[in-house]
C-alpha positions in Angstrom: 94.3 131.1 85.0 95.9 128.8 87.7 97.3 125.5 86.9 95.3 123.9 89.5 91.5 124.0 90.9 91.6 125.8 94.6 88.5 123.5 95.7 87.4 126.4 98.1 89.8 125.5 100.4 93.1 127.3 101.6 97.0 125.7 100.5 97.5 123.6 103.4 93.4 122.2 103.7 94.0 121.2 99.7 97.5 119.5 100.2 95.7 117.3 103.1 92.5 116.6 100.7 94.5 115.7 98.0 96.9 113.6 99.8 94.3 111.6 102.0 92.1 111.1 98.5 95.5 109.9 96.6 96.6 107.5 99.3 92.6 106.0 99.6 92.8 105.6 95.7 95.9 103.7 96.0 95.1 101.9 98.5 91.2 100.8 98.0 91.9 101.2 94.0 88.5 103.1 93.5 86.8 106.0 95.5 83.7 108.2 95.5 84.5 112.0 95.1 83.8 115.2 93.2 84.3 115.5 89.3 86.4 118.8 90.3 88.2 116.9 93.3 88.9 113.7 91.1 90.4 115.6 88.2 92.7 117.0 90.6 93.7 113.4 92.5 94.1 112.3 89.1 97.1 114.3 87.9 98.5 113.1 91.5 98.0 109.8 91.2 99.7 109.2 87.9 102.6 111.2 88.3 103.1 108.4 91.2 102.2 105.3 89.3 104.6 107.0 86.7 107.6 107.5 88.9 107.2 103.9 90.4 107.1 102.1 86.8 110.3 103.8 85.8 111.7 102.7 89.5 110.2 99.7 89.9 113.6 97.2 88.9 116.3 99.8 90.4 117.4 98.0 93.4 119.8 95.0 94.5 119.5 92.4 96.2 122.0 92.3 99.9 122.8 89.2 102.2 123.1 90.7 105.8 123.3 88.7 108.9 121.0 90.1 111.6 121.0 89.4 115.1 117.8 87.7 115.6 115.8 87.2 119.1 115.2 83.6 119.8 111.5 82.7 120.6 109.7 80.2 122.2 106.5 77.8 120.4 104.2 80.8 121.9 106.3 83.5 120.3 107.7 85.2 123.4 111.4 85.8 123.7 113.5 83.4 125.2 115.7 84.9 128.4 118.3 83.7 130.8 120.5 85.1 133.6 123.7 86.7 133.2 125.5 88.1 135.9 122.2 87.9 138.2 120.3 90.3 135.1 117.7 88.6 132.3 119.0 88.7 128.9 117.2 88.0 125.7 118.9 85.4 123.5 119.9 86.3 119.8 121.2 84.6 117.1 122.9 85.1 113.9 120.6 84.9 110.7 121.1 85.7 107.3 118.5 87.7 105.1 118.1 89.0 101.9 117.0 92.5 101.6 116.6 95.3 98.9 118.9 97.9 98.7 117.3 101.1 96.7 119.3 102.5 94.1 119.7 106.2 94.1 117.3 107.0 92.1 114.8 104.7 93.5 115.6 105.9 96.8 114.6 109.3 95.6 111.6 108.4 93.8 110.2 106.9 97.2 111.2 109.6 99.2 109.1 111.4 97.0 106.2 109.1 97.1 106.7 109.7 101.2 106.0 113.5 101.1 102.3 112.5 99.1 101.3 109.1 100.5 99.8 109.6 103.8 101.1 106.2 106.6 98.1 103.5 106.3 97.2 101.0 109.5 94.9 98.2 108.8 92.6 97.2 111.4 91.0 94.2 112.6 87.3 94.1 113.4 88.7 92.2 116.7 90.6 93.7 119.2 91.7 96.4 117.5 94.6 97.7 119.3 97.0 94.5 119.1 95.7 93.5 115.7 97.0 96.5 114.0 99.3 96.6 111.0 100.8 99.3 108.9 101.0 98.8 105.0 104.2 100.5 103.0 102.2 102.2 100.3 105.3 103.4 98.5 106.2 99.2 98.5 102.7 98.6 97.3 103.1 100.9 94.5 106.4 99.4 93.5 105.2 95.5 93.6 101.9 95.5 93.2 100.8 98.9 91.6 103.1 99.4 88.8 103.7 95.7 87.0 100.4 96.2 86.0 100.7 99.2 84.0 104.8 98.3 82.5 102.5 98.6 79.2 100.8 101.1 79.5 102.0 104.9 78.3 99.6 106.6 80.8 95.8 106.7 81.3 96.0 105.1 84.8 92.8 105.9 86.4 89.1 106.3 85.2 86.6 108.7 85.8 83.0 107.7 85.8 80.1 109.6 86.7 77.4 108.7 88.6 74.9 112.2 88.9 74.7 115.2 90.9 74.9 115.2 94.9 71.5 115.3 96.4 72.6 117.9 99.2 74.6 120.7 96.6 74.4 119.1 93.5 77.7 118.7 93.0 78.5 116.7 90.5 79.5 112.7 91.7 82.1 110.5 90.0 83.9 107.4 90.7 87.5 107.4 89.9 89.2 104.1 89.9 92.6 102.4 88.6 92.2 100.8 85.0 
């Protein structure tokens, strides 16, 4: 017997599936599926939420000083002439950034070959008002305090009846 369900699907279709479903339950926290799909998401998705709870405090913190493009009260880069040529204007700021520890740098690296990129979208204009979210950064701030606690168990499965076109069984699987 195989250690996984095949879903009807060849190897690379079922890695796609799986990673799109994982990504949408990490990112929406609940989504409507297949009993056989969500069983298989499941074992995904914890492994994750595992790997960023034992990662989630490896890291220090770094002053750096960036060069910084200076911007005017409409947000648009301030230029001058040099030598007959338009320059941009920088200056020197300091910031404080996270510097991943080994091990935490491997654990996201991880997360990155699962966790498919996510863009959020604006109803309005939809090009300009586009954003991407860092999934493997939501896991680690927002996803994993919440389960320090917990020793597994992080999702649900809840079901909801059989599909009226096959009659596949329907479930809900969400994050406790």
């Amino acid at each position: 017997m195989a250690g996984y369900r095949k879903l009807g699907r060849t190897s690379s279709q079922r890695k796609a599936l799986l990673r799109n479903q994982v990504t949408n339950l990490l990112y929406y926290g609940k989504i409507k599926t297949t009993e056989a799909k969500a069983k298989e998401i499941r074992k995904i998705a914890e492994k994750l939420i595992t790997l960023a709870i034992k990662e989630k405090d490896n890291f220090t913190e770094v002053t750096v000083k960036a060069k910084v493009a200076k911007k005017d009260e409409n947000g648009k880069r301030i230029k001058e002439v040099v030598n007959g040529k338009k320059v941009t204007v920088f200056e020197e700021v300091e910031k404080t950034i996270k510097k991943d520890n080994p091990s935490r740098l491997n654990a996201r690296r991880k997360m990155l070959q699962i966790l498919y990129p996510v863009v959020e979208t604006s109803k309005v204009k939809r090009r300009k008002n586009t954003k991407k979210v860092d999934m493997v950064e939501k896991l680690f701030t927002d996803i994993a305090p919440k389960y320090v606690d917990r020793k597994g168990g992080y999702t649900r499965i809840i079901k909801i009846g059989p599909r009226k076109g096959d009659g596949a069984e329907e479930v809900f699987i969400e994050l406790v």
